[in-house]
C-alpha positions as CSV (number, residue, x, y, z in Angstrom):
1,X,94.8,96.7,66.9
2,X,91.7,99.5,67.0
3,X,92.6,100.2,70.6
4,X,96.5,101.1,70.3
5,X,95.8,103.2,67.3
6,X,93.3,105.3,69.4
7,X,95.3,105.4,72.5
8,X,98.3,106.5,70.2
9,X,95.6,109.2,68.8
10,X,94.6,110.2,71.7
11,X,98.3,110.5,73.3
12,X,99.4,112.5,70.3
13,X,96.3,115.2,70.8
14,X,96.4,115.5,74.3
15,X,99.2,118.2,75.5
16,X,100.2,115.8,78.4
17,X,100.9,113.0,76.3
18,X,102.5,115.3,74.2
19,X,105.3,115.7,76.7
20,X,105.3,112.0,77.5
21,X,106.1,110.9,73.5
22,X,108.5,113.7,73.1
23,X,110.6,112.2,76.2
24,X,110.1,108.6,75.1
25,X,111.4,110.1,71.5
26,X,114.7,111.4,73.1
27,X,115.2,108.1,75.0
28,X,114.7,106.3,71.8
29,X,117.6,108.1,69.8
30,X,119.7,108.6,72.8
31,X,119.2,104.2,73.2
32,X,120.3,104.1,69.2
33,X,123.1,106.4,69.2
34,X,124.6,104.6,72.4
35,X,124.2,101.3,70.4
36,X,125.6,102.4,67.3
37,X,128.6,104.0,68.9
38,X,128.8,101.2,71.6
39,X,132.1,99.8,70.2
40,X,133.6,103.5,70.4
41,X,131.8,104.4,73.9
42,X,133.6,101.3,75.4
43,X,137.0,101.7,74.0
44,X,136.9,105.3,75.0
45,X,135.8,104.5,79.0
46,X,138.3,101.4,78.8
47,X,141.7,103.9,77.8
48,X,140.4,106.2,80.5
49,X,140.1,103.8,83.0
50,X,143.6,102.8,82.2
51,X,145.3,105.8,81.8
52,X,144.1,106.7,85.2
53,X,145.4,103.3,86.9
54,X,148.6,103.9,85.1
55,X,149.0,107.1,86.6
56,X,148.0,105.5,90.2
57,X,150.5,103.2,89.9
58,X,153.3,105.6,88.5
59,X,152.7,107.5,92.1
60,X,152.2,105.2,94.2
61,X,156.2,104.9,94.8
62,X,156.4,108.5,96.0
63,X,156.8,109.5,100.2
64,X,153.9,112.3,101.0
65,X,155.6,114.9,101.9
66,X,154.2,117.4,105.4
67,X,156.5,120.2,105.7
68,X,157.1,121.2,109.6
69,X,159.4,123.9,110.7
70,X,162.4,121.7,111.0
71,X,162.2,120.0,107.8
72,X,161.5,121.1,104.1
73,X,159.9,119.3,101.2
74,X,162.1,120.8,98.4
75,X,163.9,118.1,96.4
């Protein structure tokens, strides 16, 4: 137990550890708020995937149209 509470000392005094806990603290919240909002986060990707396959399939019935100088793509 002496030997990770100096080497969490002696991270928290050295200015290159320094950088190391503040990432590790970012990761840590950024982990907590994705797992608190998980529910939310997963709804939110699942309507956005479905909306966009909805909209695939609502076009898929349309002819491309490539206009030449003979024909004209206006409806």
């Amino acid at each position: 137990m002496i030997r990770i509470t100096d080497f969490f000392k002696r991270v928290w005094q050295e200015e290159e550890g320094l950088g190391t806990l503040e990432i590790l603290l970012i990761v840590a919240v950024l982990v907590a708020i994705a797992i608190i909002f998980r529910k939310w986060i997963v709804s939110w990707f699942q309507k956005l995937i479905g909306d966009a396959n909805s909209d695939l399939k609502d076009n898929s019935g349309v002819t491309p149209c490539a206009p030449s100088p003979t024909t004209s793509c206006a409806p």
